[in-house]
VOBA-1610 file (N, C-alpha, C; in pm, whole numbers, padded with zeros to 5 digits, always signed):
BEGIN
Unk+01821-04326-02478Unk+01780-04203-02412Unk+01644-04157-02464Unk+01656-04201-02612Unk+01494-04142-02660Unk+01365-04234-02613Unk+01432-04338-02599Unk+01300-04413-02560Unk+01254-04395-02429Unk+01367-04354-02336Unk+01301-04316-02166Unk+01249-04220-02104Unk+01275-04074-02236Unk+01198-03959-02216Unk+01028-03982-02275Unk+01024-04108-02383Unk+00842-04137-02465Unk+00813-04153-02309Unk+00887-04253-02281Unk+00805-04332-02118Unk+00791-04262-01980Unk+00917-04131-01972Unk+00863-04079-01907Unk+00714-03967-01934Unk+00732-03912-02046Unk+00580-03874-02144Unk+00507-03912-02040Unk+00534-04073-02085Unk+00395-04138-02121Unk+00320-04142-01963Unk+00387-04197-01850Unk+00406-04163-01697Unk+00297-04053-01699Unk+00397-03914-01685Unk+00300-03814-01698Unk+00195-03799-01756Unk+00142-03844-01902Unk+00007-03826-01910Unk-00046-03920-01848Unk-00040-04008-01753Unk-00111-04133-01689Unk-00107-04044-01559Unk-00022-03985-01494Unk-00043-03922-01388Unk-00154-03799-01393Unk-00166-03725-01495Unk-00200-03644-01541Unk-00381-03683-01523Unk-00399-03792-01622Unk-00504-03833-01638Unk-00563-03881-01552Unk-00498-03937-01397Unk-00549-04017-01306Unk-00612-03896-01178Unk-00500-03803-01175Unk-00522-03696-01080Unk-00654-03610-01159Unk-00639-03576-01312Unk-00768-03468-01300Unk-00895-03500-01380Unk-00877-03641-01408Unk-01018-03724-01437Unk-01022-03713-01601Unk-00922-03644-01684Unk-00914-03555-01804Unk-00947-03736-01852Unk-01033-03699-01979Unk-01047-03788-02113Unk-00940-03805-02212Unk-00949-03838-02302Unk-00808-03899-02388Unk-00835-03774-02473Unk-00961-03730-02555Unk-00947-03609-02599Unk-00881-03469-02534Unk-00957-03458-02398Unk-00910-03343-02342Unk-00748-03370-02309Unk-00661-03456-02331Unk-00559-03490-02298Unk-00501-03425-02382Unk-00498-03536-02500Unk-00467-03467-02614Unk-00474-03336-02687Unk-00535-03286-02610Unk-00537-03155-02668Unk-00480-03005-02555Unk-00412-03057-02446Unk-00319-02992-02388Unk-00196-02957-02408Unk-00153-02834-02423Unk-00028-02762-02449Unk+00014-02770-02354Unk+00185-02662-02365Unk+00221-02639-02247Unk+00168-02548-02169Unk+00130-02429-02253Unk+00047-02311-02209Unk-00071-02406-02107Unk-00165-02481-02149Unk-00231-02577-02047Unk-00208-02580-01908Unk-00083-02543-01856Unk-00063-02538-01768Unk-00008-02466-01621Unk-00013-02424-01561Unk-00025-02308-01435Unk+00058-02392-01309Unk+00152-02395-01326Unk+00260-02420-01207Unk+00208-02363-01098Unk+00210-02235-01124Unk+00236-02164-00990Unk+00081-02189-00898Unk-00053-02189-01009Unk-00166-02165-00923Unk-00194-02358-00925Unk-00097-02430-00970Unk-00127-02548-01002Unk-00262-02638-01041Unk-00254-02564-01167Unk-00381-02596-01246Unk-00350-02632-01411Unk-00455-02701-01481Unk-00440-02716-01612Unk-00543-02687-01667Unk-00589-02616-01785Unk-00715-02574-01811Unk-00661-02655-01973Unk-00853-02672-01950Unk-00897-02717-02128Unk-00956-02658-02149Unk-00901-02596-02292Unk-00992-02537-02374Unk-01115-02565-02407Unk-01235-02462-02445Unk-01381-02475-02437Unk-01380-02599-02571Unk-01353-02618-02695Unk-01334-02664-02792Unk-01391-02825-02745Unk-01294-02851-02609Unk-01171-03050-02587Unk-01277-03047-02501Unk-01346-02971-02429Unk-01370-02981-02266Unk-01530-03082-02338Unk-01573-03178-02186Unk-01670-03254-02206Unk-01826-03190-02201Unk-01834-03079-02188Unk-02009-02937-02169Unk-01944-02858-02256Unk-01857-02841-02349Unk-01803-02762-02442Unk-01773-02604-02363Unk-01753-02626-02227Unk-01717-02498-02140Unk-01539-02481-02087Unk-01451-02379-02124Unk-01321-02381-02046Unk-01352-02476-01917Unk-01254-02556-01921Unk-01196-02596-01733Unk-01100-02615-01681Unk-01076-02527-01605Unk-00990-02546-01548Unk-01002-02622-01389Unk-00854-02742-01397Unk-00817-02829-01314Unk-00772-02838-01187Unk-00777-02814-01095Unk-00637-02906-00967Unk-00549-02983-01008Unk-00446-02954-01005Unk-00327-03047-01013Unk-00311-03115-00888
//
């Protein structure tokens, strides 16, 4: 069971990464807070982001 929830993880950050172009840093450095169901978006913090500016995503 533990090994099919890593893989499903892992799925999602590949989906994740394919839909919003995100880098392995800005990946990695997404919470759950990161994320906006409702307006379906994921924002990176100014810190991860690649112009060192917040961005927020399209899901």
């Amino acid at each position: 069971m533990y090994g099919q929830l890593i893989e499903f993880e892992l799925l999602d950050a590949k989906h994740v990464t394919t839909e919003t172009g995100l880098r392995a840093n800005e990946l990695r450095s997404l919470k759950k807070l990161s994320f906006d169901f409702e307006n379906c978006t994921v924002t990176v913090k100014v810190g991860y982001s690649k112009n060192s500016k917040k961005a927020v995503l399209p899901l």
